[in-house]
Steps between C-alpha positions, in 0.01 A plus 500: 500500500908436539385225746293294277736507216746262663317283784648216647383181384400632124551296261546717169394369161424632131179780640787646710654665209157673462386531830798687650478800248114529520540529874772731508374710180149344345469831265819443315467170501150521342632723262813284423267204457227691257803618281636199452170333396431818201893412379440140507199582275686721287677237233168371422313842461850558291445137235112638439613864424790405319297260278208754504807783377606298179173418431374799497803613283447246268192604434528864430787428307277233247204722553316318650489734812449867584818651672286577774515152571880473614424757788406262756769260519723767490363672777511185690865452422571847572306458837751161629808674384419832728381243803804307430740808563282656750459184721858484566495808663232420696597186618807658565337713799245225591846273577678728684216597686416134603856455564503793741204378738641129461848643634303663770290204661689183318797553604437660855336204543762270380772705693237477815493121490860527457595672799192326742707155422639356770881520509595135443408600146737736466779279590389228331672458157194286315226742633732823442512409128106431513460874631793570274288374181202620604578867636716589214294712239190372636267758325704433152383091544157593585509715176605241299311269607159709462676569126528166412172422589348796288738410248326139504161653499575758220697215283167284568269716383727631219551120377108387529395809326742415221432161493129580472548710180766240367264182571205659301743467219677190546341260761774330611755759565450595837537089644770483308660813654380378865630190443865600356485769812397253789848372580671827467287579784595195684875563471476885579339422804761259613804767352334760763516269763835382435649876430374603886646188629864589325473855651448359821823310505673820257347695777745320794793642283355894393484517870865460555551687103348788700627523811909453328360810256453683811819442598658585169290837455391602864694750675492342826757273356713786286779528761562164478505432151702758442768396810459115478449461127294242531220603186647292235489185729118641647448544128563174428281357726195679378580399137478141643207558670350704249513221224388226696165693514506595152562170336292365711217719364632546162503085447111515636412797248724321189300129556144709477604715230614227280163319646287746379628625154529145345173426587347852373646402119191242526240770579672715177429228272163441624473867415637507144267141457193746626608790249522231258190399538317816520585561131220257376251639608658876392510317133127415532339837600396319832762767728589864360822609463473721843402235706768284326778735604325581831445074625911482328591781732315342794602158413849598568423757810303162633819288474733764666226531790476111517862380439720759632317773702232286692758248594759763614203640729384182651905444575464816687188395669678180621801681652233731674329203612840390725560856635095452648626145656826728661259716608284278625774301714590884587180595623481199692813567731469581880422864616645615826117623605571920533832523327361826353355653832674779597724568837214518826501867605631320878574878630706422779461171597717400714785210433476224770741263404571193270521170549603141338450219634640175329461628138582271215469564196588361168445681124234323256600241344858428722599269717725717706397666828645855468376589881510187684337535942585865439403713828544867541369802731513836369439780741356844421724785511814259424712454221591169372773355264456192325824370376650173321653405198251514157283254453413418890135643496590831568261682260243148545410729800429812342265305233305307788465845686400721185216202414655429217488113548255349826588166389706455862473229794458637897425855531604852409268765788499863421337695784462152658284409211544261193697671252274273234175692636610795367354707165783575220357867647627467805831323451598780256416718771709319750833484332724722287760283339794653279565192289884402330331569188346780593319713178647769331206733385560769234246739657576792676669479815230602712237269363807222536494571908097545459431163391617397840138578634225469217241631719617821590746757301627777791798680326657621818497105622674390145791818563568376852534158388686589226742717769472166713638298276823686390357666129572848582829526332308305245202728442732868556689383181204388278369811231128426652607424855264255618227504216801377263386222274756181589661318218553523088112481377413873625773710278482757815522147688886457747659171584579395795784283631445158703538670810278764441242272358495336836487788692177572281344104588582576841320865521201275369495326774560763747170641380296179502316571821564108634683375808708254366730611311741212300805541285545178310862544375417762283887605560637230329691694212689698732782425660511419856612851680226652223225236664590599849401888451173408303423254786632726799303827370190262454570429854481826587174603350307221596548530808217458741366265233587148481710423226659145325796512322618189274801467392811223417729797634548549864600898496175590512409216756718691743233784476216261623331447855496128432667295241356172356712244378302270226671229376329197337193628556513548884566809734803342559637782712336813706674776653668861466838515319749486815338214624456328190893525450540409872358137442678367184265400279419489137417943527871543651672282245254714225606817677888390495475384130357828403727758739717641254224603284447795765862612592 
């Protein structure tokens, strides 16, 4: 069911707002839909026992009536006001329940599509505020939107109902109030459209509002606050940022409120003229004195429906109606085909070595070759450095390797075989990578080192990776050793330092059963003696395994069996350390530059 909620090439329209919750929950939803037609019902039912009430009174009190005969209405009055209260409650439970299943299967679904996209997506600033629009409270819009359209529904029948009652009395009242409402329509329609639109553009500034609140309010930045001082400044920054979003929505919101109020004084005249009217035929005998106050009281209920609530529902329709064309464009961007497969259970297949041969490649939508002829051998059993200053295509190859982009000229052969002919399953099972940016998971520290290897959970393997990788200090000095929740969410939870959080991405990949294992600079924050452990006792534990380290600092390179130069996109140079130095070149005047970083 997740799968046909969001399939590529949908286009989404007005049904959508229906069709999504009857698919995900079509019992609430029927029962949503059948309590909003009895309360859209209800103010009519209400004009005929009102007027039916007085009557009624009227009459026993000029005796022209039993008392007897003011028992019905009452009892009908009696009977909306308890349905009135109760129906809250109801709906109540009925919403939350819908809203439950609809987080369940919307949303996976959404957040499925999400993470099947391929990655040019995610580092593409137009598309990444597409999915940015579109994943963000996506079971609140659908809401919405399926409440607007009810609303429309329930105001419709609620107005012709009304109007039906009122015309019997006076003819010409319901054109009239058509007509007056027909352009309030028109312009709430084009105020919903034009409100999404200004959030769109507010929305390029929230996102930087946010991220500077982070800063201001995180603790991953408290240190340095507190040393640097730099909040008020920060501060500042986010005020900026925060008022260019809300002018911008507040001058969108202003224009339609103004819009909309001057023109509802027309529909309260029309209303008084109505009331006005009605007193005629009051004066003549030909309408009671209940159905005069009941058609007054719906007369002005029909001109707060038709001026004023109607028009501030189809405004929400209209907004609703441009999240559906976002999620339509969103729908319709490219899958990588099995980005949700799991790692192949490959046992113990063996590693047989990597090759490129004359790899270019270029991101979408650049002009610039970031790997330009590259061509590279990488044996099993060995351990490789790549090395060069940032920027030179360095982590280009761990991308192109992972599958993250296949976009690339000449050939990459895993196995001797196309690294392109390859399931997402596989690939995942071919490489563990410990990224720069490597996640911090507030989970227990087990199930940190278990999400190395999805497939299978073998706590002896996660404490000897764990021991592997250097956490034993670590996990002797944590209250629940290694079933200690990590981070501030858990209030049993312990932090970690940056070091220690590496050692944990690292034990990750220890346990990942693949052959390839690949450190992508996730060393950066330390300083350069620090790197040179991490790298030397990942050495260490990888061995028999063949292993890639990248990095724009040569201490580690040292460590390698062969050290790859890449400079402009090119394996410029290709050797171990001594003879690397030996010849001159751009790794020796690297190495020189860098030498006092590890006296």
């Amino acid at each position: 069911m997740k799968k046909a909620l969001i399939r590529q090439g949908q286009t989404y329209g007005f049904g959508d707002f229906i069709r999504i919750p009857f698919a995900v929950c079509p019992l609430y939803t029927s029962i949503k839909i059948a309590i909003r037609i009895l309360t859209a019902l209800l103010p009519a039912f209400q004009v005929l026992a009102t007027a039916a009430f007085v009557d009624a009174a009227l009459a026993i009190f000029g005796g022209r009536a039993q008392r007897e005969a003011i028992w019905p209405p009452l009892a009908c009055l009696l009977l909306m006001i308890v349905y009135q209260n109760l129906i809250r409650q109801l709906m109540s439970c009925v919403n939350l329940k819908a809203e439950m299943r609809l987080m369940e299967e919307y949303r996976s679904a959404v957040c499925e599509k999400r993470a099947s996209l391929e990655y040019c997506h995610i580092e593409n600033n137009d598309t990444w505020d597409l999915i940015t629009r579109t994943c963000t409270d996506p079971v609140k819009k659908i809401n919405e939107g399926f409440d607007h359209l009810m609303a429309a529904g329930d105001i419709l029948l609620r107005g012709i109902s009304l109007l039906t009652i009122l015309m019997a009395q006076v003819w010409w009242a319901g054109p009239a109030v058509v007509a007056i409402s027909a352009p309030l329509f028109a312009l709430a329609v084009k105020s919903g459209k034009e409100i999404y639109e200004e959030n769109r553009e507010a929305l390029k500034f929230t996102r930087r509002a946010d991220y500077l609140r982070g800063v201001l309010q995180g603790r991953e930045s408290a240190d340095e606050r507190a040393m640097f001082g730099f909040g008020k400044r920060v501060n500042q920054e986010w005020y900026e940022k925060y008022e260019a979003a809300r002018k911008i929505e507040l001058k969108v919101s202003v224009r339609y409120y103004l819009r909309m109020k001057s023109s509802s004084l027309i529909t309260v005249l029309l209303s008084l003229l109505i009331i006005c009217v009605l007193l005629f035929p009051l004066k003549s005998g030909a309408v009671s004195v209940g159905m005069f106050m009941g058609l007054a009281t719906a007369t002005l209920n029909l001109v707060q429906i038709m001026s004023w609530d109607f028009t501030e529902t189809m405004k929400g329709i209209a907004a609703g109606l441009e999240y559906l064309k976002d999620l339509t464009c969103f729908a319709a961007l490219s899958e990588t085909p099995g980005a949700l497969d799991q790692p192949q259970d490959q046992g113990h297949v063996p590693f047989e070595g990597l090759a490129f041969r004359h790899v270019s490649f270029r991101y979408p939508g650049t002009e610039k070759e970031v790997l330009k002829d590259f061509s590279l051998e990488i044996k099993p059993g060995r351990h490789y450095a790549f090395v060069g200053i940032n920027g030179a295509g360095k982590t280009t190859i761990t991308k192109l390797l992972t599958g993250l982009y296949d976009q690339y000229e000449g050939e990459i052969l895993l196995n001797h075989r196309e690294l392109r002919t390859y399931s997402q399953s596989e690939l995942k099972a071919a490489f563990a990578v410990v990224c720069q940016d490597f996640a911090r998971y507030q989970i227990p520290l087990d199930e940190n080192i278990a999400l190395g290897n999805v497939l299978q959970r073998d706590q002896s393997r996660i404490e000897k990776a764990a021991e592997m990788a250097g956490l034993g200090p670590v996990i002797e000095k944590l209250p629940e050793g290694i079933r200690t929740p990590l981070g501030k969410i858990n209030e049993k939870g312990a932090d970690l330092s940056g070091g220690e959080w590496q050692k944990v991405a690292i034990a990750r990949a220890l346990y990942h059963p693949a052959q390839v294992q690949i450190l992508d600079e996730p060393t950066a924050a330390l300083d350069p003696k620090a790197e040179s452990s991490v790298y030397e006792m990942f050495g260490r534990v990888s061995a028999g395994k063949t292993a890639v380290f990248i990095t724009h600092r040569l201490g580690a390179a040292r460590l390698a069996d062969e050290i790859i130069v890449i400079n402009d996109g090119a394996a410029a140079e290709k050797g171990d350390h001594e003879a690397l130095l030996s010849r001159g070149g751009i790794y020796a005047r690297m190495f020189e530059a860098q030498r006092s970083w590890y006296q």
